[in-house]
Steps between C-alpha positions, in 0.01 A plus 500: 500500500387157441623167628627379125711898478657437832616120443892443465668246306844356395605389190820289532756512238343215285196651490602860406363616192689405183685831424630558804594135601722521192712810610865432641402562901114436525362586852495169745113620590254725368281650765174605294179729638213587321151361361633408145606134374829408500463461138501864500885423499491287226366822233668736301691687737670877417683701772485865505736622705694863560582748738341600855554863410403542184322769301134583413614389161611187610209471741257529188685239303528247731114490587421516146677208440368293776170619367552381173665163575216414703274558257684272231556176760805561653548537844731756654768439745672718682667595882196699659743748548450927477480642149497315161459143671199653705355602215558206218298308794213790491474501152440112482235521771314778287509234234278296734855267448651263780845667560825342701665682758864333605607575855896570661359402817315257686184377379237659727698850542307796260846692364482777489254554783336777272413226217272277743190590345666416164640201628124389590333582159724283327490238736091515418578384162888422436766392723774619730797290519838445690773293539505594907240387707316683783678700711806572296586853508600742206860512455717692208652156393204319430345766245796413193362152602161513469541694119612112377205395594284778301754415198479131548127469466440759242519443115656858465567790698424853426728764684290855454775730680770438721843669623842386464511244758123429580366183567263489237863426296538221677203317440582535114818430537346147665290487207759561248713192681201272482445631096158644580424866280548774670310826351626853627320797481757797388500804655692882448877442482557800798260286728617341777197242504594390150836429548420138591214424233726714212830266645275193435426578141858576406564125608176316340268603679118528249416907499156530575344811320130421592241303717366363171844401417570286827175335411613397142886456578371213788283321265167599637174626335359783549140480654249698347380675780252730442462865521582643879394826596772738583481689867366869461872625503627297239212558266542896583886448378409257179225792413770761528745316292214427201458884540845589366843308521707669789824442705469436905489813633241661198243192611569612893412884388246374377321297744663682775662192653863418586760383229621218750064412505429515117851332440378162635159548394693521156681171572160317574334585160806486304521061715156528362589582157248820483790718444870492343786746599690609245793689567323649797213600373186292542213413289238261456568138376377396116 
């Protein structure tokens, strides 16, 4: 890692960026690692937050979205914690985007331990931050603290699934307070993982119904990026579709794969808008 990753330093409250210096309890310091400007914090920010245990579906969602919003300009923020925050910051970095990982704990801790080599990818191009400076140790109460950070430098926050009392609700309920959008992605009604993103839309919350969608509803433009090959697997599972429209478990007969694998391969191409579900039943996109 190099000398410019590695360096630390401290904004004071004056010198915060202008989002989150507005909010009602802006952080005394901001502790900041990582080898991009400070202007970084200065862009079009957009949180995507949700739950640790989440589901493949939510998994999928989540990265596609940080892919996406990289590639229109924004930069992704989010808690570098398990599940859909992990992977909003994956999906940025496959954008070749800078990407903003906000820490409950001091500075120079990695947390969780299993996210270090995460925490060091972004640092090559985005930023880590904190409020707590080195040697500050993870406690439960400074987690709902940190999310008004995430909420106070972020333009709007998308929530892609969360329980009843996750904390992914309480960084858009901090957004909501500081009249930032908040975008939820709904889920099944008998899920426990959408109880928190359904409960948000019931009381304002923006229901976001596609990646493309997020991109539009925020005001950005959609980059023209050009033609990606798909990995042998999803190509296999587009070719099977253009052979016949079929449910789940006909396209797992009929590539002899599991219905839990070709569900999320499903979920990719139909983020990728090379096939639509209707009802079930899947077929390719006009």
């Amino acid at each position: 890692m190099s000398t410019t990753e590695e360096a630390l330093r401290v904004l004071r409250r004056r010198e915060l960026p202008r989002l989150l210096r507005a909010i009602h309890d802006p952080p005394a310091l901001l502790h900041v690692r990582g080898a991009a400007p400070l202007e970084l914090l200065e862009r079009r920010l957009v949180a995507v937050v949700g739950a640790r245990a989440c589901s493949a579906y939510g998994t999928t969602v989540a990265r596609a979205l940080g892919r996406s919003l990289g590639e229109a300009g924004a930069v992704v923020v989010s808690r570098l914690a398990r599940g859909i925050d992990a992977a909003a910051h994956r999906g940025a970095l496959e954008a070749g985007a800078a990407t903003i990982a906000v820490l409950g704990c001091g500075i120079d801790r990695d947390y969780p331990a299993a996210h270090a080599e995460l925490s060091r990818t972004i640092r090559r191009t985005g930023l880590v931050l904190s409020e707590y400076g080195p040697g500050v140790e993870p406690a439960p109460w400074r987690f709902p603290a940190r999310n008004r950070i995430i909420a106070g430098l972020c333009a709007a926050t998308i929530v892609v699934e969360a329980r009843a009392r996750s904390g992914a609700l309480i960084t858009a309920d901090f957004a909501l307070e500081e009249g930032r959008d908040v975008l939820a992605v709904p889920g099944e009604i008998t899920s426990a993982l959408s109880q928190g993103t359904n409960q948000l839309i019931r009381i304002g919350a923006v229901p976001l119904t596609s990646v493309a969608e997020a991109i539009e509803l925020l005001g950005f433009e959609a980059p023209s990026a050009p033609e990606r090959d798909l990995p042998a697997p999803a190509e296999e599972l587009l070719a099977a579709v253009r052979a016949g429209p079929g449910d789940v478990d006909r396209l797992a007969r009929t590539l002899k794969r599991s219905a839990a694998d070709v569900a999320t391969g499903l979920v990719e191409l139909e983020l990728a808008g090379l096939v639509i579900n209707v009802e079930g039943v899947y077929r390719v996109a006009a």
